[in-house]
Structure formats: structure tokens, C-alpha cells
C-alpha positions as a LaTeX table, in Angstrom:
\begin{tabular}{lrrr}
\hline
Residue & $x$ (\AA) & $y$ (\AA) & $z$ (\AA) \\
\hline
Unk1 & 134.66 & 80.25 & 77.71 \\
Unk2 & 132.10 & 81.59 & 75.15 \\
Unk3 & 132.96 & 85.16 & 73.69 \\
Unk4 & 131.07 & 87.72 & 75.03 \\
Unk5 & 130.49 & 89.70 & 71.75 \\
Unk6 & 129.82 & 86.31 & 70.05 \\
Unk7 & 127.21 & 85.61 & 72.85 \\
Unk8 & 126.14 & 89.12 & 72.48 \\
Unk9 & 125.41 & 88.57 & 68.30 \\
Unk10 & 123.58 & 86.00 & 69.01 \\
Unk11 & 121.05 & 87.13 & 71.53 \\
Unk12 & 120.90 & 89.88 & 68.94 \\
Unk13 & 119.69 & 87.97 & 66.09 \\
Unk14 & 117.46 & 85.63 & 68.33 \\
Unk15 & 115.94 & 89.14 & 69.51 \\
Unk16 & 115.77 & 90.03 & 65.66 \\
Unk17 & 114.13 & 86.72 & 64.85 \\
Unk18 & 111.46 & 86.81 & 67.97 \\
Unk19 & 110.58 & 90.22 & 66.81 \\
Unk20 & 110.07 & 89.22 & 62.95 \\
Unk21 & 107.62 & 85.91 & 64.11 \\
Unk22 & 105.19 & 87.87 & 66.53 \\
Unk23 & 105.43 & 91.12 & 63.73 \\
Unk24 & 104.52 & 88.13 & 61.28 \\
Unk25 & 102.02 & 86.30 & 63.51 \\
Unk26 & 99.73 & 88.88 & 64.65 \\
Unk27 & 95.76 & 89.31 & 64.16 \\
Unk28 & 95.12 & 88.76 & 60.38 \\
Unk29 & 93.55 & 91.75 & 58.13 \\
Unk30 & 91.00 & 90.42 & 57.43 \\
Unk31 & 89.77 & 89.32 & 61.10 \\
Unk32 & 90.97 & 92.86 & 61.57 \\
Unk33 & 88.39 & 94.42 & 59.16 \\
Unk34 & 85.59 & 92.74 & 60.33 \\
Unk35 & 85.85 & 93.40 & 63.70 \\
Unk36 & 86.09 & 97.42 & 62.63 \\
Unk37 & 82.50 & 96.99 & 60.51 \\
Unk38 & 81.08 & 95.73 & 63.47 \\
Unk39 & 81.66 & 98.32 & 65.82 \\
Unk40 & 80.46 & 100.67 & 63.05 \\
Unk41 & 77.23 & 98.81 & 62.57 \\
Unk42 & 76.88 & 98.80 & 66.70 \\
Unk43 & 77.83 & 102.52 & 67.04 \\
Unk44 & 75.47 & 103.53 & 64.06 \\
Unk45 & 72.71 & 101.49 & 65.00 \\
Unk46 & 69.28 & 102.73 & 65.18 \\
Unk47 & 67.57 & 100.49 & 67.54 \\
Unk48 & 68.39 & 100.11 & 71.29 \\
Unk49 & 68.80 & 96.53 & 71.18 \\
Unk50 & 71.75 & 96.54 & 68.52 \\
Unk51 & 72.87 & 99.09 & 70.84 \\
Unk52 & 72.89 & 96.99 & 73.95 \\
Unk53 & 74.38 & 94.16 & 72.18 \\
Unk54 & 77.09 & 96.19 & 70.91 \\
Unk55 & 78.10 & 97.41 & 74.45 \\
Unk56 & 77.89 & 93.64 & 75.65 \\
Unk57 & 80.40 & 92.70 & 72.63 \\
Unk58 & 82.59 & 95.39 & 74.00 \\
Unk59 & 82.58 & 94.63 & 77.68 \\
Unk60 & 83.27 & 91.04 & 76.65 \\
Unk61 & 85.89 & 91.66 & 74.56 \\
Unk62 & 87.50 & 93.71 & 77.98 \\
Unk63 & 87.07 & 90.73 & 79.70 \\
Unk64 & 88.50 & 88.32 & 77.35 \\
Unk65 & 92.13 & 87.54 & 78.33 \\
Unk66 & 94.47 & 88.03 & 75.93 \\
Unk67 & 95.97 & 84.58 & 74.50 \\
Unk68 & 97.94 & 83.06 & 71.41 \\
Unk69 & 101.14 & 85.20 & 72.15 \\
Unk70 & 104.09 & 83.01 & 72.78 \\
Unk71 & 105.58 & 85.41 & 75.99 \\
Unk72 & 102.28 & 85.34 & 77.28 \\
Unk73 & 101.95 & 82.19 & 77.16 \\
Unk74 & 104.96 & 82.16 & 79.12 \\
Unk75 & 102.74 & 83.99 & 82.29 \\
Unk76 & 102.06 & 81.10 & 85.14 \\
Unk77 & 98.68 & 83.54 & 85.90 \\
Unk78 & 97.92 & 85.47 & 83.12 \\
Unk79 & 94.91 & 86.50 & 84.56 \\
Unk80 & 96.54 & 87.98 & 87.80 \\
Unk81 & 98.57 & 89.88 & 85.30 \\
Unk82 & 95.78 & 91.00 & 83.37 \\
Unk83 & 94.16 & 92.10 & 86.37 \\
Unk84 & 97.15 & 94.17 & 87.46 \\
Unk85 & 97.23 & 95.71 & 84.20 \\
Unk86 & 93.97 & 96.50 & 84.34 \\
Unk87 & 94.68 & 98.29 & 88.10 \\
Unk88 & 97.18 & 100.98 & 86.50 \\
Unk89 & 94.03 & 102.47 & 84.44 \\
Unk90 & 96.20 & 101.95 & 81.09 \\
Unk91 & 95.06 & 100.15 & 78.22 \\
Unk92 & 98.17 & 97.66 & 78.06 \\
Unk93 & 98.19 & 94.47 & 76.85 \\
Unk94 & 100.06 & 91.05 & 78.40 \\
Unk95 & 101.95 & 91.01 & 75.15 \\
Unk96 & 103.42 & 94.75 & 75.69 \\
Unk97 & 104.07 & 94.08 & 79.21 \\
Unk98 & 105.98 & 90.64 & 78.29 \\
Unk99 & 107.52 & 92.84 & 75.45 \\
Unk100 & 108.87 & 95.26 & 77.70 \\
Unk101 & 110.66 & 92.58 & 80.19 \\
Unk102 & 112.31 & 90.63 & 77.30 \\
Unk103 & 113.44 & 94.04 & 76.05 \\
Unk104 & 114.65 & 95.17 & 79.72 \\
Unk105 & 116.32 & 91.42 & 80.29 \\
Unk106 & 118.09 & 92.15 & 76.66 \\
Unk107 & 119.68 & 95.68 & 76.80 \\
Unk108 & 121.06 & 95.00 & 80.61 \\
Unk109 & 122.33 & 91.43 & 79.48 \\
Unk110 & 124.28 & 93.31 & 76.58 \\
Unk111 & 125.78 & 96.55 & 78.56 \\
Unk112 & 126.93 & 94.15 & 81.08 \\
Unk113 & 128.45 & 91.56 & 78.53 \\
Unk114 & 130.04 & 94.40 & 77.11 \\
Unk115 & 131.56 & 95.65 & 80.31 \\
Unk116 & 133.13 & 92.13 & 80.70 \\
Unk117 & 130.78 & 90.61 & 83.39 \\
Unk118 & 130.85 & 86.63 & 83.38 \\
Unk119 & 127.87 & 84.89 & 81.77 \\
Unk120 & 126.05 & 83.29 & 84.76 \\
Unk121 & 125.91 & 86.76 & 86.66 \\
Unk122 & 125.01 & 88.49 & 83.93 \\
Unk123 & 121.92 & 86.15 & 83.04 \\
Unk124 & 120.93 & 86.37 & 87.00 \\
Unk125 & 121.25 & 89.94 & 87.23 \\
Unk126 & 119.61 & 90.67 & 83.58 \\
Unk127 & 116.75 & 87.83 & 83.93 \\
Unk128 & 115.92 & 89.56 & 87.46 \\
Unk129 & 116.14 & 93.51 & 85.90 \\
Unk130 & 114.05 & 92.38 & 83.14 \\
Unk131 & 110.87 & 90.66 & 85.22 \\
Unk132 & 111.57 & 93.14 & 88.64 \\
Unk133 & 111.94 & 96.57 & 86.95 \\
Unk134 & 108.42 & 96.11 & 84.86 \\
Unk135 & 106.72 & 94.56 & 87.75 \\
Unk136 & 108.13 & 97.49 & 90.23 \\
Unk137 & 106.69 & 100.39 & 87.35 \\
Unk138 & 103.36 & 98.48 & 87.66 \\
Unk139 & 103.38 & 98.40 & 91.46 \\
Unk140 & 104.07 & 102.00 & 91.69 \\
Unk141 & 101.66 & 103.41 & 89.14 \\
Unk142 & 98.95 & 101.29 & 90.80 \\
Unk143 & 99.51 & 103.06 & 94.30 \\
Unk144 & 99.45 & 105.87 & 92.67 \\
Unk145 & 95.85 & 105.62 & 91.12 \\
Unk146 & 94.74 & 104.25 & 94.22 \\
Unk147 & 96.14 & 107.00 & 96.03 \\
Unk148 & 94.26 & 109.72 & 93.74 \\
Unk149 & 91.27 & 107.64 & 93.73 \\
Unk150 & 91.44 & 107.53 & 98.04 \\
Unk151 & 92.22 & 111.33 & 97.39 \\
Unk152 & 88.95 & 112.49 & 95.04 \\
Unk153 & 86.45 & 109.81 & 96.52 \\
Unk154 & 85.26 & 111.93 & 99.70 \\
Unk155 & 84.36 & 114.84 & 96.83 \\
Unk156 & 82.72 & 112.11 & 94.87 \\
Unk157 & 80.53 & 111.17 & 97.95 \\
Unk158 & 79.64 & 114.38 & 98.58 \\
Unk159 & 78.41 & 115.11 & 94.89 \\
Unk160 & 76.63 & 111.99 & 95.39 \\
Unk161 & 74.65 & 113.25 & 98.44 \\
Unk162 & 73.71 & 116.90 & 96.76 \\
Unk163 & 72.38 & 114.61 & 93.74 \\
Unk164 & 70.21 & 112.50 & 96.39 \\
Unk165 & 69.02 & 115.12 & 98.39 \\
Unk166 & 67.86 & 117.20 & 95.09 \\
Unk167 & 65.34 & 114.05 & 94.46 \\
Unk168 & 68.00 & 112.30 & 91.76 \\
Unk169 & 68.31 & 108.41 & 91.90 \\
Unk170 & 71.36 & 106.83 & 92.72 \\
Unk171 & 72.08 & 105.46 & 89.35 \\
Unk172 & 71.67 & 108.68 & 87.72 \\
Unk173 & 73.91 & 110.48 & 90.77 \\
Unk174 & 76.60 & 107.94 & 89.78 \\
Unk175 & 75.98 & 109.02 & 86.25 \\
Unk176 & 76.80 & 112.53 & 87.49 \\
Unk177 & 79.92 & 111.45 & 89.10 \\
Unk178 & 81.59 & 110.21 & 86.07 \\
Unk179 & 81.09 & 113.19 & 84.10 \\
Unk180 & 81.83 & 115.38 & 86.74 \\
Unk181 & 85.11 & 114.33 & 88.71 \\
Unk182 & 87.86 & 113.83 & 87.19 \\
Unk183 & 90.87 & 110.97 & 87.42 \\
Unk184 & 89.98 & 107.32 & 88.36 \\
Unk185 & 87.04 & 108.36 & 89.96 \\
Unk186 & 85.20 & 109.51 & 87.28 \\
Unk187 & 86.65 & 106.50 & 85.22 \\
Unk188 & 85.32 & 103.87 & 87.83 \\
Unk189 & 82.12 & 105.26 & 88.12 \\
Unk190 & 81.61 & 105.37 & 84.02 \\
Unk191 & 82.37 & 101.87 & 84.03 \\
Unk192 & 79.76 & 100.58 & 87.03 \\
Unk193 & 77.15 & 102.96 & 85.12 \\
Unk194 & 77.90 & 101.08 & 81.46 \\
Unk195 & 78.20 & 97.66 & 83.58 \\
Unk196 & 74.52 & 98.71 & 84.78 \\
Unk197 & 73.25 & 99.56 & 81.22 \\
Unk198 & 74.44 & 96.54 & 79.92 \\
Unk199 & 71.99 & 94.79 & 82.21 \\
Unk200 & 74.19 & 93.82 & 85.23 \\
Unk201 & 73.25 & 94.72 & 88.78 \\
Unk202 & 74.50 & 97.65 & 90.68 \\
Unk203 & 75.51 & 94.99 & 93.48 \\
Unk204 & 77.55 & 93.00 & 91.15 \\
Unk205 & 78.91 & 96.06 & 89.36 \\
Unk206 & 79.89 & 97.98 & 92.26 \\
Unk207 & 81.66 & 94.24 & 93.50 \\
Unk208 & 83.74 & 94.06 & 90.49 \\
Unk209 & 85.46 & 97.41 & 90.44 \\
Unk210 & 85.83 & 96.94 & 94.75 \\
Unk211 & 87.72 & 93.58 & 93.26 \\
Unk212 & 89.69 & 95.68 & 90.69 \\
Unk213 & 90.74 & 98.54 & 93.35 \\
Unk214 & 90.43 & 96.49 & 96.71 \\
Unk215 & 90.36 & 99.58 & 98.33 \\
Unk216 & 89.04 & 99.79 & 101.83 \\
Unk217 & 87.08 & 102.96 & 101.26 \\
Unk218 & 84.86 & 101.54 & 98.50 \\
Unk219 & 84.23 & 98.55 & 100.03 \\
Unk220 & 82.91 & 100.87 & 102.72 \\
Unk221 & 80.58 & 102.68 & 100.05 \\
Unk222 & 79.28 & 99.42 & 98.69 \\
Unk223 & 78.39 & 97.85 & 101.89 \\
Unk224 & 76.10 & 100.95 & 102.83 \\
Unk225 & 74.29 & 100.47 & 99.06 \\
Unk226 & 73.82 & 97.20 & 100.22 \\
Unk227 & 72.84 & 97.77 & 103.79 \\
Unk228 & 70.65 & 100.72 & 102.63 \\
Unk229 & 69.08 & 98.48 & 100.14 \\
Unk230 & 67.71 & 95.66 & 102.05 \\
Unk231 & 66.69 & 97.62 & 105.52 \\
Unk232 & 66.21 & 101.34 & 103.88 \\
Unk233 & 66.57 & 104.59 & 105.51 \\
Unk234 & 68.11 & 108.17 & 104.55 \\
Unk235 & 70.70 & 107.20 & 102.08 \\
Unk236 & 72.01 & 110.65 & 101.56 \\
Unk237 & 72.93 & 110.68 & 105.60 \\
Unk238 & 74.30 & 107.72 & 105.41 \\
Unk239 & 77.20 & 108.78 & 102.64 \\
Unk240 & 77.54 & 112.13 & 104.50 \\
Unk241 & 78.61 & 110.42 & 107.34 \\
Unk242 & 80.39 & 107.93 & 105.18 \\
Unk243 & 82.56 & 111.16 & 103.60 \\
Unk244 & 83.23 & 112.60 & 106.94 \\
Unk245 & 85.01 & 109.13 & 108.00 \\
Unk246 & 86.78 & 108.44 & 105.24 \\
Unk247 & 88.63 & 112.32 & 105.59 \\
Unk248 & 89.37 & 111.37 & 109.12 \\
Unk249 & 91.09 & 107.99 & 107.79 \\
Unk250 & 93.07 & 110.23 & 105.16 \\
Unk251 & 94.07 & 112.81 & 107.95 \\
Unk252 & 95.27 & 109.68 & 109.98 \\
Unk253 & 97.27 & 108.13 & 107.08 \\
Unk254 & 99.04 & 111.91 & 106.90 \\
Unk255 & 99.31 & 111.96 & 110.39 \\
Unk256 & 101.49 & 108.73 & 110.48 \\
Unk257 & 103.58 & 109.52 & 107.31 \\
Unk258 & 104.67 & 112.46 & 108.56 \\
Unk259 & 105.30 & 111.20 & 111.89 \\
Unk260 & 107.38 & 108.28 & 110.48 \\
Unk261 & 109.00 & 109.70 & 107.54 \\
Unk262 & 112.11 & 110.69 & 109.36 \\
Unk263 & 112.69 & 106.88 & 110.13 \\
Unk264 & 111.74 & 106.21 & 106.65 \\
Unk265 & 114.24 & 108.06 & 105.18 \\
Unk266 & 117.23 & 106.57 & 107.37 \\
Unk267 & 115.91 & 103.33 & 106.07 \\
Unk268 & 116.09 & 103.72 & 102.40 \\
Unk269 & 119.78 & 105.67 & 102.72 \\
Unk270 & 121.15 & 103.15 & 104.73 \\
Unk271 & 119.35 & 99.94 & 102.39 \\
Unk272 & 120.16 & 101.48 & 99.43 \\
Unk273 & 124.17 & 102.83 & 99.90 \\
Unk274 & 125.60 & 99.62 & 100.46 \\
Unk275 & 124.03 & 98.22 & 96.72 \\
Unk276 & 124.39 & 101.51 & 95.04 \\
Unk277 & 128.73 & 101.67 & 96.13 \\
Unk278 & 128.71 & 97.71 & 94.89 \\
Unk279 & 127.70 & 98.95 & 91.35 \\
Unk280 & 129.90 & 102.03 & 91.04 \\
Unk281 & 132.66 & 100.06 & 91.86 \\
Unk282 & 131.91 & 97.00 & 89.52 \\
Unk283 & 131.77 & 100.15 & 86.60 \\
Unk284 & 134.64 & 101.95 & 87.72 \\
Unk285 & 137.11 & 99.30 & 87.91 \\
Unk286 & 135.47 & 95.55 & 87.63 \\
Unk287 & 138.70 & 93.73 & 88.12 \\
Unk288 & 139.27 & 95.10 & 91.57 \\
Unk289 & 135.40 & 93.28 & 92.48 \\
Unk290 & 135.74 & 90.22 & 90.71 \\
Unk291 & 137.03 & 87.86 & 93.26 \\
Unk292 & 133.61 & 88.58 & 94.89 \\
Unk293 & 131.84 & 86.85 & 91.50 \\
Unk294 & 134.68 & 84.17 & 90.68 \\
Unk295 & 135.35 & 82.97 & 94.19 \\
Unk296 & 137.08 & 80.32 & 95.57 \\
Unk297 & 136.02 & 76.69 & 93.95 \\
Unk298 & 137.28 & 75.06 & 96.96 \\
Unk299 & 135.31 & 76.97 & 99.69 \\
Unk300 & 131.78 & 75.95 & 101.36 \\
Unk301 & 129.39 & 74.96 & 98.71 \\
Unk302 & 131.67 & 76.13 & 95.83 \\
Unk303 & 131.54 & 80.08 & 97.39 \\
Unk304 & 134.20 & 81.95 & 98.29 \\
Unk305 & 134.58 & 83.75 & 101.36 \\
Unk306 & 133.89 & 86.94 & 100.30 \\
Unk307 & 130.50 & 85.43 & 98.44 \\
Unk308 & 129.66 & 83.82 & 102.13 \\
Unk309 & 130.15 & 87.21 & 103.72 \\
Unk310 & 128.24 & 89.01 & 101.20 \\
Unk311 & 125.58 & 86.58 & 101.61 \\
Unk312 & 125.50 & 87.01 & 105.16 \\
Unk313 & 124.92 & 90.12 & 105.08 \\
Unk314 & 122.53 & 90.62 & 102.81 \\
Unk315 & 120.59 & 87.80 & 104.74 \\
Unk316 & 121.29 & 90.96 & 108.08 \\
Unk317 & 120.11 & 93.82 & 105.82 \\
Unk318 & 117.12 & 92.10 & 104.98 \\
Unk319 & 115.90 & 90.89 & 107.93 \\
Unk320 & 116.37 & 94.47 & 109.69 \\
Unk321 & 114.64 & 96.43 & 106.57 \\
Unk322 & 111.62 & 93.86 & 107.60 \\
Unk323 & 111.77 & 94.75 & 111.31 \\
Unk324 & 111.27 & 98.19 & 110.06 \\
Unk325 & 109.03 & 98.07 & 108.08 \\
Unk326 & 106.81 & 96.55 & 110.44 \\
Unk327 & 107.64 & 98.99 & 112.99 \\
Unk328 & 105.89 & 101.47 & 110.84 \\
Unk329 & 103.44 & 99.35 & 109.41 \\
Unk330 & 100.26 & 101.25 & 111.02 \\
Unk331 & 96.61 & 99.23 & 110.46 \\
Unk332 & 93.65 & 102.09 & 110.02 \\
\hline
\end{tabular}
């Protein structure tokens, strides 16, 4: 059996090691420098077509996914990643998102060597903290913008239809927008109005940031540019009426979370009490739940029976948390 503070070193001065090659292999000055004069020459040039080449290098280099980086290259689909990076409206990298994981994976593997957890659970439980618990903080700050941007995009509409009835064009409107409202709104907008001065379409910039939110609502607002486009007709109705619906789907989305909230609740005690008395007895006194992790070597597929039981019913828990959440699963 391998010491745990031995194991524990180790990891340590791999960690220390890791950390020394990427400090050591990063960009190089002088690639570094050059890339800095450039944007000077673009942002101080006088003509508009250094100008417009300038933005292009800049929207490419957005695009560009990031490579060369041993942990990313680690990433089945870097460019899902990238993509979901790119949803939370921070300007992270795959390499600080890999970062954080291995750092995650690290500090739980070490408190729970420490505490005098065997190896194989520990590298389970640490490998599935480390790759669940950065994945989770994504998850949740991308529901979040998405929920603001839901939120603000009825007010956005409607600045959009004072613009258009005061004799503005819709690029300019959009224009408006982004200076105006603030949040993700704003942000989105900016970026389909520097996508369009760049020399891309308003079709194909409005279809990338629908891609990047895959919200319903402004898939909804670039079908009617692209209805109103090809047959014509009062475009400033059109997003009126456009607004109004999209408030009635946000007063049916509060309707149903308040309605099912109560249920909600009961769901996440009762999920999350079983898990959360498992780890405060495995702190308080470990030796009292370690026949659950040691088991019996003799039992059904090397288990014990108290590893078969909690098995089983985690196999129970899950499939009832599924039946609920489907029961409250509402399609608008």
C-alpha cells in the first residue's frame, strides 16, 4: 500500500513541474511584440481599409481556437468547449478552464489523501470534482446570461421599433441597441454590428450569435428579418408584435416556476440529504463508513453488500429525480 503523504509529494512536485513547462512554454516575446505593433498600426491607421483589415485580423483571431497547450490538447471537442466558453460572455481561454480542473482534481485528491481515504476512491471522487465542478460553474453562468439576455430583449425590441418608426435603418437601430442597453444584449448586438462592418451579412451575422445563444426568442427575431426581407411589409409592426409575444412567453415561464417550485424544492432536499449525511459522516468519523469503500472481496462482482445496496439505490434515486423532472419539464 503506497503512503498517502508519499503519494501526496509526489502529485505535488508533478503539479510543480506541469506548472514550470507551460510557465516556460508559453507565446514567445518576441511573437508577443509583434502582434502588439500591429494592433497599434491597425488602431492608428488613417485609411479605412487598414481599418477594415485590422477588425478582420481581430475577429479572426476570436475565431481561431486556441491550440499547442498540452491540457487542451487533452479536450476530445475543443471547439464545443470553446464555444461554451464563449456562451458565459467571459474572455476565458481552454487553457484556464483546463487549468482550473487540474487544480480542482489536485486540492480534493490531497484533502482527501490527507483524511486517510484509499487511493482508488480518492482518484474517482477527485478526477470527477475536478472535470464536474468547472463544467457545473460554466453551465450555471451560461443560464444565467441567457436568462438576462431573455430578460432585456423585449426592451431591446422595443428600442428597435422607436428607431424604425423615426425613419432609422435597421443596421443603424441595432447600432443604437448596443450602446444603449446594457448586459448581453447590448454585447450581442455590438458584435452582429462589427460582424456587419467587417463585410459579413446581417443574415449570417444575426445566424451566428442565434448559434452562440440558441435561444428561442432570437431565433424568433431573425426569422422576421428574414421573412421581412424577402416578402417586405411594416417591419416596425412586425417586432411590436414580436415584443408583445415574447413578454407573454416570459409571464408563462413565471407562471410555471412559481406554480412548480414547491415540488421543486422537495426534490432537491430529499436528492441532496441522503449525499450531503454520506460526507459528514465520512469527515466526522471515516472508520465507522469504511466497510462501505473496502467491501467484501468475496461478494458479487468483488462488491460488498453494503456497496450493492448503495448502488441500488442510487440507481432508485436517480431514476425518480428523472421522473420529476419531467413532470415539470413544461415545453413553451
Amino acid at each position: 500500500m503506497i503512503d498517502a503523504k508519499l503519494l501526496l509529494l509526489l502529485l505535488l512536485s508533478l503539479t510543480f513541474v506541469g506548472l514550470l513547462f507551460f510557465g516556460l512554454s508559453g507565446p514567445s516575446p518576441d511573437r508577443a511584440s509583434t502582434r502588439r505593433l500591429s494592433a497599434i498600426r491597425g488602431r492608428h491607421a488613417g485609411g479605412e481599409g487598414d481599418q477594415i483589415e485590422a477588425r478582420m485580423r481581430r475577429a479572426i483571431a476570436a475565431r481561431t481556437p486556441e491550440r499547442g497547450s498540452l491540457l487542451v490538447s487533452l479536450v476530445p471537442n475543443p471547439e464545443i468547449l470553446g464555444k461554451r466558453l464563449a456562451m458565459t460572455g467571459r474572455k476565458w481561454t481552454l487553457t484556464q478552464y483546463m487549468s482550473a480542473c487540474a487544480i480542482c482534481a489536485i486540492v480534493l485528491m490531497g484533502v482527501m489523501l490527507l483524511r486517510g481515504f484509499g487511493v482508488l476512491p480518492t482518484l474517482f471522487v477527485s478526477l470527477a470534482a475536478g472535470f464536474g465542478l468547472p463544467h457545473y460553474v460554466v453551465s450555471r453562468m451560461i443560464a444565467r446570461r441567457v436568462n438576462k439576455f431573455t430578460t432585456n430583449f423585449p426592451d431591446a425590441l422595443d428600442l428597435l421599433v422607436r428607431g424604425l418608426r423615426s425613419g432609422l435603418p435597421v443596421s443603424e437601430t441595432m447600432n443604437v441597441v448596443s450602446t444603449e442597453i446594457p448586459g448581453p444584449v447590448g454585447e450581442e448586438f455590438k458584435l452582429v454590428t462589427e460582424r456587419v462592418k467587417i463585410g459579413k451579412s446581417m443574415d449570417q451575422s444575426l445566424l451566428e450569435t442565434a448559434e452562440r445563444l440558441g435561444t428561442p426568442e432570437f431565433k424568433f427575431f431573425c426569422i422576421t428579418l428574414a421573412i421581412q426581407r424577402e416578402t417586405g411589409g411594416n417591419l416596425a409592426e412586425t417586432l411590436s408584435n414580436l415584443g408583445s409575444v415574447l413578454r407573454q412567453r416570459a409571464q408563462m415561464k413565471l407562471k410555471i416556476r412559481a406554480m412548480s417550485s414547491e415540488s421543486k424544492a422537495s426534490a432537491y432536499i430529499i436528492g441532496v440529504l441522503p449525499f450531503l449525511v454520506f460526507g459528514l459522516i465520512c469527515w466526522i468519523n471515516f472508520n465507522y463508513m469504511k466497510p462501505f469503500f473496502t467491501g467484501d472481496p468475496a461478494g458479487l462482482f468483488g462488491l460488498g453488500l453494503m456497496q450493492i445496496i448503495g448502488i441500488g439505490g442510487l440507481c432508485w434515486m436517480s431514476i425518480g429525480a428523472f421522473i420529476m423532472a419531467k413532470m415539470i419539464n413544461f415545453e413553451i
